[in-house]
C-alpha positions in Angstrom: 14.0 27.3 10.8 15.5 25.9 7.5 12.8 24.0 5.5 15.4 21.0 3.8 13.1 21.0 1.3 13.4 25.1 -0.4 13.8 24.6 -4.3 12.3 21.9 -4.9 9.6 20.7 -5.9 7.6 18.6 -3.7 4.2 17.0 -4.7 1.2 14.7 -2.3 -0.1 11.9 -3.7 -3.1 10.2 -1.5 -5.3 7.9 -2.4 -8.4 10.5 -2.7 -7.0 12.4 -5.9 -8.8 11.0 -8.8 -6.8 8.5 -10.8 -6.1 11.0 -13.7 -4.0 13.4 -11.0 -2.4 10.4 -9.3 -1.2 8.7 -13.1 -0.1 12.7 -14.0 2.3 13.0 -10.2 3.6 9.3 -11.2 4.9 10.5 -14.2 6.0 13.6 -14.0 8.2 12.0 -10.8 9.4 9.3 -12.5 10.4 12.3 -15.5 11.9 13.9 -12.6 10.1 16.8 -12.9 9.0 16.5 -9.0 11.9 16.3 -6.9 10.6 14.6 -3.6 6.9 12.9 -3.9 4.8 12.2 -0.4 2.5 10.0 -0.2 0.4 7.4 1.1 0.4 3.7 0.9 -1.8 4.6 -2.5 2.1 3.5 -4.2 2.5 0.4 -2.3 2.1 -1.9 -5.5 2.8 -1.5 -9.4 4.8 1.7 -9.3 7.4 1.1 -11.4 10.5 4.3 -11.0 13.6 2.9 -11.2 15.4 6.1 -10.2 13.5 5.9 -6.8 16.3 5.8 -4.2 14.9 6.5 -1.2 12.0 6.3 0.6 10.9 7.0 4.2 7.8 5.5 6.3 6.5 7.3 9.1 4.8 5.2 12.1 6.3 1.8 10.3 5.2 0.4 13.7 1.4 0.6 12.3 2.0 -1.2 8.8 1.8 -5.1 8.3 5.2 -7.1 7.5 3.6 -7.6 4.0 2.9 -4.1 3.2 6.4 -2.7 4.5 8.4 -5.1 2.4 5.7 -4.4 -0.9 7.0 -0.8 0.1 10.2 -1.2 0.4 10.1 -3.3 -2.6 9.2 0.3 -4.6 12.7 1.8 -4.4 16.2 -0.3 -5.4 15.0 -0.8 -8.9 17.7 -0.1 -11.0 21.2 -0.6 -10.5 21.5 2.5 -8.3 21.6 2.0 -4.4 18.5 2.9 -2.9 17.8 2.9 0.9 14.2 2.6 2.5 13.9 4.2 6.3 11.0 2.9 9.0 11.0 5.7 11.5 9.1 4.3 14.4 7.6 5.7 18.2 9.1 2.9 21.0 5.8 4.1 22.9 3.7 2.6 20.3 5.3 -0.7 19.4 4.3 -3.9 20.7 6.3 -7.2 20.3 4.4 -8.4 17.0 5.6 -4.9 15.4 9.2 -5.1 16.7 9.3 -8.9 15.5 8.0 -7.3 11.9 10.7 -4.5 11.9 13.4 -6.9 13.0 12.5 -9.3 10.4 12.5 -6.5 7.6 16.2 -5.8 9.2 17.6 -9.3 8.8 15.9 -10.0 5.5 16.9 -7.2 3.2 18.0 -9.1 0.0 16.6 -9.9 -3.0 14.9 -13.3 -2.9 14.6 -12.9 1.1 10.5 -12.7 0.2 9.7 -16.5 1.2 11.4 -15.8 4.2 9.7 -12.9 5.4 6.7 -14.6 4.5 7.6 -17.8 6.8 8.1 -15.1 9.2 4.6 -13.1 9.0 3.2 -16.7 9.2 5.1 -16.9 12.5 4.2 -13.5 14.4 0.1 -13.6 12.9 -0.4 -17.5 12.3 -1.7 -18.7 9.9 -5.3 -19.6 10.5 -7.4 -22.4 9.6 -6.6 -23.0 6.2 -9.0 -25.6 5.5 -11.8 -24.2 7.0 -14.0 -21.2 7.9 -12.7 -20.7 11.2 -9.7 -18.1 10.7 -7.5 -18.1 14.1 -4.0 -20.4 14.4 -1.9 -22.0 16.9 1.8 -21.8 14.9 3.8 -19.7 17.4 3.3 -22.6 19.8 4.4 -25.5 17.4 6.7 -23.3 14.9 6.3 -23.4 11.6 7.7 -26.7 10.3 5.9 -28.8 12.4 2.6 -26.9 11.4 3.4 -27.4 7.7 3.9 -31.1 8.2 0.8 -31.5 10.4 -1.1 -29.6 7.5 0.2 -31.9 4.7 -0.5 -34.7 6.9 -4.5 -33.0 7.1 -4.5 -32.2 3.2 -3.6 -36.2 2.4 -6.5 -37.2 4.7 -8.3 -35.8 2.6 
């Protein structure tokens, strides 16, 4: 079998290296001196390589609609097309995963954050804002009516 990745050269970054090693891979990626980096979700915010262009989640089905887009959000940073892939197993997806995936799908552009927030707010609700109690009721109202209800709560008091 043909291993796509002979001749280069292909570092791990997880989040149990000690933060010298992880800083060291960064760099020496982003100074292309390591050709395809794998890691975990250890890069999910304030990596900054704008010659990222692509990246590739495995089990996307697993992650929260938050964390893929903050992932997503780590390659395209330059003017240079970039492409992020969420491989997925059907067996493992429920309809709050596929809803997640489908919204990452429809909201791929820059500014599209607020709506993929609305969206998250949607599939998980949103809780009980304004008190300790954290469960919510939005996917049976929708989300504009919640918000007004909540202003309306806020004003009371």
């Amino acid at each position: 079998m043909t291993n796509i990745f002979d001749g280069l050269n292909v570092q791990y970054l997880h989040g149990k290296l000690k933060e010298e090693e992880k800083s060291r891979l960064l760099n020496d990626f982003k100074e292309k001196k390591i050709d395809v980096l794998i890691s975990t979700t250890v890069i999910e915010v304030g990596i900054d390589i704008p010659d990222a262009t692509i990246m590739v989640i495995e089990d996307a089905e697993r992650f929260g609609l938050a964390q893929l887009h903050q992932l997503r959000g780590r390659v395209g940073r330059s003017n240079r097309q970039a492409y992020a892939y969420f491989l997925y197993k059907n067996e493992n997806m429920n309809i709050n995963a596929e809803k997640r995936l489908e919204t990452l799908e429809t909201n791929s552009k820059i500014g599209d954050g607020f709506r993929i927030a609305s969206r998250d707010m949607e599939i998980r609700g949103v809780g009980n804002i304004l008190g300790e109690q954290q469960h919510g009721h939005i996917y049976a109202i929708g989300l504009n009516l919640y918000s007004k209800l909540l202003e309306q709560a806020v004003n009371k008091i």
